[in-house]
N, C-alpha and C positions, 0 to 999 in steps of 0.2 A: 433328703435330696442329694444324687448325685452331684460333685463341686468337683470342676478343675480348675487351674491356675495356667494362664498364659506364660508362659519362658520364650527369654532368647539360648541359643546355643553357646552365647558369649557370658549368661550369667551359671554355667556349669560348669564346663571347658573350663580346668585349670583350677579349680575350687572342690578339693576332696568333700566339703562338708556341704556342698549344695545343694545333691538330689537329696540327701537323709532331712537338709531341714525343711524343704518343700515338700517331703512326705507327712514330716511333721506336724505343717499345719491342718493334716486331717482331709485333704483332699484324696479321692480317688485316681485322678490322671493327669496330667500335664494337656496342654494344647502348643506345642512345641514347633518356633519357625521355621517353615522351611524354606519359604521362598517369601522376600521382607525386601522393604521400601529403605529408603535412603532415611537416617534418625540419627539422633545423636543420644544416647540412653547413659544413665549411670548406673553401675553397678555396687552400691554401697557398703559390701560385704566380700568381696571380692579380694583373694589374697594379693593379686598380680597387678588390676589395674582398678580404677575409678569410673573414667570416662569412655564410653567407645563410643566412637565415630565410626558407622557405617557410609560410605561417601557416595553409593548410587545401589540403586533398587539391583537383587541380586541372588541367587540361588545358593544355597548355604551347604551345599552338597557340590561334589564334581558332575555335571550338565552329560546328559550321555547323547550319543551318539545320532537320536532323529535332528539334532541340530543342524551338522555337517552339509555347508554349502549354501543354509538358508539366511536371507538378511535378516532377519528379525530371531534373535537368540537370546535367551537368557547370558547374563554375565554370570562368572564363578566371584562370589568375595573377597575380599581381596584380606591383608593382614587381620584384620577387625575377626574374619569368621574363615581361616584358611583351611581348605582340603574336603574332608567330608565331616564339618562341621556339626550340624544336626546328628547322622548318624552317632560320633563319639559322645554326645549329650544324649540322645535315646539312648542308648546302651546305659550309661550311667542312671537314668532316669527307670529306665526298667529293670534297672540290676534293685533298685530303691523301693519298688514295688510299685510303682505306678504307671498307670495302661496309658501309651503314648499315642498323642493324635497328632499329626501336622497341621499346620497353622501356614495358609497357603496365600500371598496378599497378588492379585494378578491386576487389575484394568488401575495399576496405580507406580506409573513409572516413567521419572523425570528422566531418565538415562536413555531409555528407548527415545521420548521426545528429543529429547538433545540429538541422536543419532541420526533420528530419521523423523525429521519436523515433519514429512508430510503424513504423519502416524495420528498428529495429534488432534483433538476438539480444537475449532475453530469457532471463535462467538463473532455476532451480526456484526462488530466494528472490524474484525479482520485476523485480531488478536488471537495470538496460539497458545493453549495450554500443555506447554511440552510435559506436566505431570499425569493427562490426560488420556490416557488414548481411547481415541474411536473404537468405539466398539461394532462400530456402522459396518468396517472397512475390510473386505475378507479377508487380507494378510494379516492383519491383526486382530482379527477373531480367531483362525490359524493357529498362531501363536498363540493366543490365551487358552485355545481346548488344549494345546499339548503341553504346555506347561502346566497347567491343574492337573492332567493328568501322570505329568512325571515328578513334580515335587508332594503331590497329594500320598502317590504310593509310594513309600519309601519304605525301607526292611523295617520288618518290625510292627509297624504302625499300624492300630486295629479302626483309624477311620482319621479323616479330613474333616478342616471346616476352609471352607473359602470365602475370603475375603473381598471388595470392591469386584465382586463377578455383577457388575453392572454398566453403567455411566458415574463416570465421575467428571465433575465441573468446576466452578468458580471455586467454591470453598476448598480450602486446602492447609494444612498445617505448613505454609513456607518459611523459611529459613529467613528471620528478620523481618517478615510479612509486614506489610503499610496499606492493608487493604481495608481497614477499618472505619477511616474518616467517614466513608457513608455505609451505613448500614441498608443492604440492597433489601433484606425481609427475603419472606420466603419465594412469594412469587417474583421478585427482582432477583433471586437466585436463581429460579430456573428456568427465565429469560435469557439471564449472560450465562447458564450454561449449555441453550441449545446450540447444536453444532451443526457449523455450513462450508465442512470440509464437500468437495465433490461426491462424495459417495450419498451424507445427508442432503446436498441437496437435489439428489436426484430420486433421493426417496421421500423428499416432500413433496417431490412435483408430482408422483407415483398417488399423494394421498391427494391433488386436486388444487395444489398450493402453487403459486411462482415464487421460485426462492428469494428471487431481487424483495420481492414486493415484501414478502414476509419478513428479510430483514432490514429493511427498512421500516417495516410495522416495531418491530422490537425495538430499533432505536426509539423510533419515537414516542414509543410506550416508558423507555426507560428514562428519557428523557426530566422529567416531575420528580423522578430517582434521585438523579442527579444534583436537581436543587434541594432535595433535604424531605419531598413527599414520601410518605410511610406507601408502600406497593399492598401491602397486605398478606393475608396469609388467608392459605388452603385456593383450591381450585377453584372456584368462581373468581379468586383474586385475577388469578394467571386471564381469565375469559375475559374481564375486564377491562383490565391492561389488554391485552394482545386480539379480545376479537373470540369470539366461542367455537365458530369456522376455525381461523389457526389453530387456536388452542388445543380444538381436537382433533387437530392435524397433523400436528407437530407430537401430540403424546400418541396417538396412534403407531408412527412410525418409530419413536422411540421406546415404547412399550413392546413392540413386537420385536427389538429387534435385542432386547436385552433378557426379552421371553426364550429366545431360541438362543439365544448364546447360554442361556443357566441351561437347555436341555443339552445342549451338545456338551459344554462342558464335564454337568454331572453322567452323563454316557459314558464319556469318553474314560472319568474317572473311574466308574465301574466295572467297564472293558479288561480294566488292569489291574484291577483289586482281587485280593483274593475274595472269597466267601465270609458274608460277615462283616464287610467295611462298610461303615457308614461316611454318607458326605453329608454337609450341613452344610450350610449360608450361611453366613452372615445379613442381615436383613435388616430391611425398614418396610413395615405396610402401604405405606404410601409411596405408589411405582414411577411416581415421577420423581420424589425424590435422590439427590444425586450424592455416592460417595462410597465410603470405607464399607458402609453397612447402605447394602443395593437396595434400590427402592425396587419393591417386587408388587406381585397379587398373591396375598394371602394363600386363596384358593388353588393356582396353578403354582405356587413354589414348594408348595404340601403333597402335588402329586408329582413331583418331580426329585425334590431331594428328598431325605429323610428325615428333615429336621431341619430348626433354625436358629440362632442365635442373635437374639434381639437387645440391643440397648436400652436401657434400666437405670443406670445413675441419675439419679434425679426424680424418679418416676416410673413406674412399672407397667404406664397405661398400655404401649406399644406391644402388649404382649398380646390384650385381648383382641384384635381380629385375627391373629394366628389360632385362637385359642376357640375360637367361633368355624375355625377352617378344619380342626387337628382331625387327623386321624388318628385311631386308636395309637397305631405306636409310633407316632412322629414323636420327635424330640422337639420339645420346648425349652431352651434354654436362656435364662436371664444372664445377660450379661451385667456386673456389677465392677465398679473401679474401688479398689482396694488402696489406693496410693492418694492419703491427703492429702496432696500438694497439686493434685492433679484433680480435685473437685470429689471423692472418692468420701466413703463415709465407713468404713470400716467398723466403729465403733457400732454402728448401727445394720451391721450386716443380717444379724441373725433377724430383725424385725423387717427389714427389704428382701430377705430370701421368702419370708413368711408371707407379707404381700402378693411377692412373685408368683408363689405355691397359688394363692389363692385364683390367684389371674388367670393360672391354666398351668406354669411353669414347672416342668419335670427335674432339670437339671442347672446347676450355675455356672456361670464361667466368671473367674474373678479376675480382673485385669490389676495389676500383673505381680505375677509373686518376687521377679526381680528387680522390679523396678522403687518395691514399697520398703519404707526402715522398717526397723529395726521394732518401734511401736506397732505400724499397720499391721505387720507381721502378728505381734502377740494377738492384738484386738480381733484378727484374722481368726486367727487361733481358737481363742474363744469363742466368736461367735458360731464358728464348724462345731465347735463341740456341743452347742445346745439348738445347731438344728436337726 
């Protein structure tokens, strides 16, 4: 099986010995950032530094020119990933011999909310998710096709994977995060993450809905939430909670609206590619789900991109309704966490890529080869050499 390894441009940049021992571990390519959210990452091998602080979601190359004059822009990086970042790490990475891809993160940035609150998801209590943005909203679907389109194709790069090309919600890796005390479950997740900025709710009332009334429905669905009631999980949950009318009301309007933001995107991206580039997703089979990895339909994100890359740590079930959808040469790609401190199982790769094979999976992505010691690295190693 094909295997690449996830990189930032900060764990090469500055580290003569980076790209030869990332080649080393026996992988074919890189999936290298281009365009990355706000983290704080360690670098443990690193001649220069240890920690880097990335301080807000940000393009890792200099931002060209369709920018000019519009409110909603990508930021340049700031010290952490200065100048044309990415590119001096693909060069290095390809001088190493390995086929570089971008690694694109778009509908997942606290910076744009901070700038322009009225960007963001807004849940039934009022509440803004400035890490969120609407996807509903045409300036800011705008924004997302031309950014995937210009960090996607960058010199060099024989193909893209893109990131939170969806809805993103409640769930969020924050900084200090205290959102734990109640555990909301799957359908009290995608409750508090429907959104009733102006734009959504003029596209519920489009599906037959009054938005007042509907979220007013949701509080008082979420309400049993609150005091410590389990919400449940999978779609009859959500019917329950919210009503089968809402329910298929509100995922109507959000399913189509996250359906047509993956076509324009991946369009957009191959407008500008040369011949031969592949785009992928990042993905979840289930379309109401919200986040990093887009909650799609199987079937239409199979005829739209070329491939997908689906989340695996823990379990490899996620793969089989892609694999029930695949066209002959869609990419199936498991994504696997290689970094034990991060729930990553390395040691046991080569038996989770073997699953994955089984499930339908053509190629691996291993998260992340800068982020993993010194061990994961070897055990990494190893396991690439006996699949």
């Amino acid at each position: 099986m094909r295997a690449s390894a996830f990189v930032y441009p900060w764990d090469v940049n500055g580290d003569p010995a980076a790209a030869e021992r990332i080649a080393g571990l026996g992988v074919e390519g890189v999936t290298l950032a281009a365009a990355y959210h706000s983290t704080r990452a360690l670098t443990p091998r690193h001649p220069r530094h240890r920690v880097v602080t990335a301080e807000y979601a940000a393009v890792l190359y200099p931002p060209g020119d369709r920018w000019q004059g519009r409110a909603l822009r990508p930021r340049p990086a700031g010290d952490w990933a200065p100048g044309d970042a990415y590119g001096e790490a693909a060069r290095a990475l390809a001088a190493a011999g390995l086929e570089v891809h971008t690694w694109v993160v778009l509908a997942h940035n606290s910076r744009l909310g901070a700038e322009h609150p009225g960007t963001s998801v807004v849940n039934a209590y009022g509440d803004r998710y400035p890490w969120a943005p609407c996807i509903a909203q045409p300036a800011t679907r705008a924004y997302l096709v031309d950014l995937a389109a210009e960090a996607a194709v960058r010199p060099g790069a024989h193909g893209t994977e893109l990131e939170s090309l969806g809805w993103y919600g409640l769930a969020h890796l924050h900084a200090h995060d205290k959102t734990a005390g109640i555990g909301p479950g799957d359908a009290g997740q995608y409750l508090m993450s429907l959104c009733f900025c102006p734009v959504c709710r003029a596209g519920y009332g489009g599906q037959g809905l009054d938005p007042d009334a509907l979220a007013d429905a949701v509080r008082t669905a979420l309400e049993p939430v609150w005091r410590g009631a389990p919400s449940g999980d999978g779609w009859p949950a959500v019917e329950k909670l919210l009503g089968a009318r809402e329910a298929a009301g509100t995922r109507a309007w959000r399913d189509e609206r996250a359906r047509t933001l993956q076509e324009e995107a991946v369009a957009a991206v191959r407008a500008a590619a040369p011949e031969g580039f592949r785009v992928l997703l990042h993905a979840d089979p289930v379309s109401y789900h919200c986040g990093a990895n887009a909650g799609v339909d199987p079937a239409h994100v199979l005829s739209v991109a070329d491939g997908v890359v689906v989340p695996c740590t823990g379990g490899a079930g996620l793969l089989a309704p892609f694999a029930g959808q695949e066209r002959a040469d869609a990419v199936l790609a498991a994504n696997l966490t290689i970094v034990s401190g991060m729930g990553g199982d390395p040691g046991g790769l080569a038996a989770d890529a073997a699953r994955a094979r089984d499930l339908g999976a053509s190629e691996l992505r291993l998260y992340h080869a800068g982020l993993a010691s010194d061990a994961d690295l070897a055990a990494t190693r190893a396991a690439l050499a006996r699949v």
